[in-house]
C-alpha positions as CSV (number, residue, x, y, z in Angstrom):
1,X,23.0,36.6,1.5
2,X,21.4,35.2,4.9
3,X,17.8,36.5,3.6
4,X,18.6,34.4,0.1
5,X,19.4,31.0,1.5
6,X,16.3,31.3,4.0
7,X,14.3,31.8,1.3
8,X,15.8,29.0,-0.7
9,X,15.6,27.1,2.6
10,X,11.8,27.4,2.9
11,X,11.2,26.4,-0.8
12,X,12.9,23.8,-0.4
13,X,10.7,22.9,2.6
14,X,7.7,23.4,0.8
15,X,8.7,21.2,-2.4
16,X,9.1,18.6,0.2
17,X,5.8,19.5,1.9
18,X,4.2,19.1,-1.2
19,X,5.4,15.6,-2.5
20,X,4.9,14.5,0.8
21,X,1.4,15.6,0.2
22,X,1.3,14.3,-2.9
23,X,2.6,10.5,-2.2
24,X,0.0,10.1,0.9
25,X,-3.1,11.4,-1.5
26,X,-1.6,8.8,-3.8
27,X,-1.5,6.1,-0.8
28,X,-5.5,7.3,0.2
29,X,-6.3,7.5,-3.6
30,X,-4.8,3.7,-4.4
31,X,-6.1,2.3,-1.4
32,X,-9.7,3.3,-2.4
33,X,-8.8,1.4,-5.6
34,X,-7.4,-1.8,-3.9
35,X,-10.4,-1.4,-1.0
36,X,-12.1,-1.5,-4.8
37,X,-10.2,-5.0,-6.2
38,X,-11.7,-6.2,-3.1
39,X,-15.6,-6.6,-4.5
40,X,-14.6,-8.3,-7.6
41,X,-16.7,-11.3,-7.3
42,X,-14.0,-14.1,-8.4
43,X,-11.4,-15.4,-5.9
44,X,-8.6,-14.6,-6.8
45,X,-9.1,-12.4,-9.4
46,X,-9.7,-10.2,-7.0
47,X,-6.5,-10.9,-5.0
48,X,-4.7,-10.4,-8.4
49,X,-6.3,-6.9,-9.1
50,X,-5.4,-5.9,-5.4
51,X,-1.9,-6.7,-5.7
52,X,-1.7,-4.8,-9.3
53,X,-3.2,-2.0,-7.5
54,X,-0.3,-1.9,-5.4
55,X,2.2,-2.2,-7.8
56,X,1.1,0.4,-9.8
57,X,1.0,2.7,-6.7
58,X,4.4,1.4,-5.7
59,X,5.5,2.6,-9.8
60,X,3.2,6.5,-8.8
61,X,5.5,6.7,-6.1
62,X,8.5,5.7,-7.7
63,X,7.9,8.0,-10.4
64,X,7.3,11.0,-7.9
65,X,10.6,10.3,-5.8
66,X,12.3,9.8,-9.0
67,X,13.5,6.4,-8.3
68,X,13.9,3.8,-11.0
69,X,10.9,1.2,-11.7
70,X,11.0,-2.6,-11.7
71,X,8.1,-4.5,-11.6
72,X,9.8,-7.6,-11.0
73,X,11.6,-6.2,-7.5
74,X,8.2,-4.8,-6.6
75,X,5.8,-7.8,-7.2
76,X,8.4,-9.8,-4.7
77,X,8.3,-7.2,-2.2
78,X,4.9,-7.0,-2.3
79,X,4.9,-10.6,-1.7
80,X,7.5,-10.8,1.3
81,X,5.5,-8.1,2.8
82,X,2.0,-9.2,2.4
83,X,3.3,-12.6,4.1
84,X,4.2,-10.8,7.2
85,X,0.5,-10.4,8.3
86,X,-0.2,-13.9,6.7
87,X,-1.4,-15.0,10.1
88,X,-4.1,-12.2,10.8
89,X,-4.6,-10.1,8.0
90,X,-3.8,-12.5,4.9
91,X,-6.2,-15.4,6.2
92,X,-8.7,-13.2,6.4
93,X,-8.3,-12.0,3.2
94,X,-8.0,-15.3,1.8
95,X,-10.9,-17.0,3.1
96,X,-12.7,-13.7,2.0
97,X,-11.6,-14.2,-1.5
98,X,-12.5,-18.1,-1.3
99,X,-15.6,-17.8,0.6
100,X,-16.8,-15.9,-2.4
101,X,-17.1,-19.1,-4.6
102,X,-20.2,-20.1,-2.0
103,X,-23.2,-18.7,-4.1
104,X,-25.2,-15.4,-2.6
105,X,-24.0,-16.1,1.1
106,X,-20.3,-16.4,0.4
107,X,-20.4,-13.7,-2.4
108,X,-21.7,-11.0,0.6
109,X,-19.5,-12.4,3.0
110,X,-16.8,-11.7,0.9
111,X,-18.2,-8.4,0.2
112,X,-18.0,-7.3,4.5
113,X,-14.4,-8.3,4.0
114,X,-12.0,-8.2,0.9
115,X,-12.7,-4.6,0.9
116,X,-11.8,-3.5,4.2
117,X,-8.7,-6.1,3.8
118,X,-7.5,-5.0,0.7
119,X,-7.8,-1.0,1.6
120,X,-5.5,-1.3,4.6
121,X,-2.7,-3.6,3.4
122,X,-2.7,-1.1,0.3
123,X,-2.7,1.7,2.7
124,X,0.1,0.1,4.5
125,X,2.4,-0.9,1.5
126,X,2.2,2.9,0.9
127,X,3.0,3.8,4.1
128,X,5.7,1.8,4.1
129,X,7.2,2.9,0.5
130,X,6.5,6.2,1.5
131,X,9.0,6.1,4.7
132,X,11.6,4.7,2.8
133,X,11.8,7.1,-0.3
134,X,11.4,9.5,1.6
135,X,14.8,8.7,4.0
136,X,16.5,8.7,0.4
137,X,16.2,4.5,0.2
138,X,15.6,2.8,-3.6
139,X,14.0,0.2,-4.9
140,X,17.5,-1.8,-5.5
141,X,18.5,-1.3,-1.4
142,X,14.8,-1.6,-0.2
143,X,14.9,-4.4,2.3
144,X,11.1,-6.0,2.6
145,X,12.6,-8.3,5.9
146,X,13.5,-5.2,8.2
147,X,10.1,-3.1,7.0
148,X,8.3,-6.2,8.2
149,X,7.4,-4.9,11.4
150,X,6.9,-1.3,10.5
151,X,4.5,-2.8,8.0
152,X,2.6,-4.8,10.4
153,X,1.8,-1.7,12.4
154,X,0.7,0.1,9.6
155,X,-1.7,-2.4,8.5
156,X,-3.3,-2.6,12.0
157,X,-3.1,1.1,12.5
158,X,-5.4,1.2,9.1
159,X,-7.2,-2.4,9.9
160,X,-8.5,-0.9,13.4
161,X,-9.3,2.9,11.9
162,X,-11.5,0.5,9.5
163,X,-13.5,-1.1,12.5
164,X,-14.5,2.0,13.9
């Protein structure tokens, strides 16, 4: 019986293994696609297609975790939590998506920018989603206030492995 319940023991490590696996290459997969949102040439358009990006990696992860979807309780997450790196990140983001309105300069300044921008907040919504599922949390008890911090790290963990 001790030989069974190892053995059950250690599938049941690599099932966990495995999504694990699975929800960061969804993370590095969605945050290509945001890091893509990011060259749209329209502001805010592209700000739009990088937060749809995240919801529907936000509704992948859901989905793998088996947690119940609501679009409505993600897109105000997503909200709370991009506004904690409104001072650094978000400004940058913004004027990136703005500065593209300023014919051929603007459009590649915003080019150097949105993209990198866009890539790590995606990377760090993720992250973020990822912990939480993972320590059995929900959509319904997710509190965006207390991941604040945790989120802000992430982003500048994934802002700063851009720069280099």
């Amino acid at each position: 019986m001790a030989e069974q319940a190892t053995v059950e023991q250690v599938d049941a490590d690599v099932i966990e293994l495995s999504r694990a696996d699975e929800a960061s290459a969804i993370v590095k997969r969605m945050s290509a696609w945001g890091a893509g949102a990011g060259l749209i040439p329209m502001p805010l358009v592209d700000f739009a297609a990088i937060v749809t990006v995240q919801v529907m990696m936000i509704n992948k992860l859901s989905h793998l975790y088996d947690i119940p979807f609501s679009e409505h309780k993600v897109k105000n997450t997503v909200a709370v939590l991009i506004g904690a790196v409104l001072p650094k990140g978000l400004a940058a983001g913004t004027i990136g998506s703005f500065i593209k309105g300023i014919p051929v300069v603007g459009q590649l300044a915003g080019i150097l920018v949105m993209p990198s921008f866009a890539a790590a907040v995606t990377w760090a919504m993720g992250r973020v989603f990822i912990q939480h599922f993972e320590t059995g949390g929900t959509l319904l008890d997710f509190n965006a206030e207390k991941m604040r911090d945790y989120f802000k790290s992430e982003f500048e963990a994934a802002s700063s492995k851009g720069k280099k």
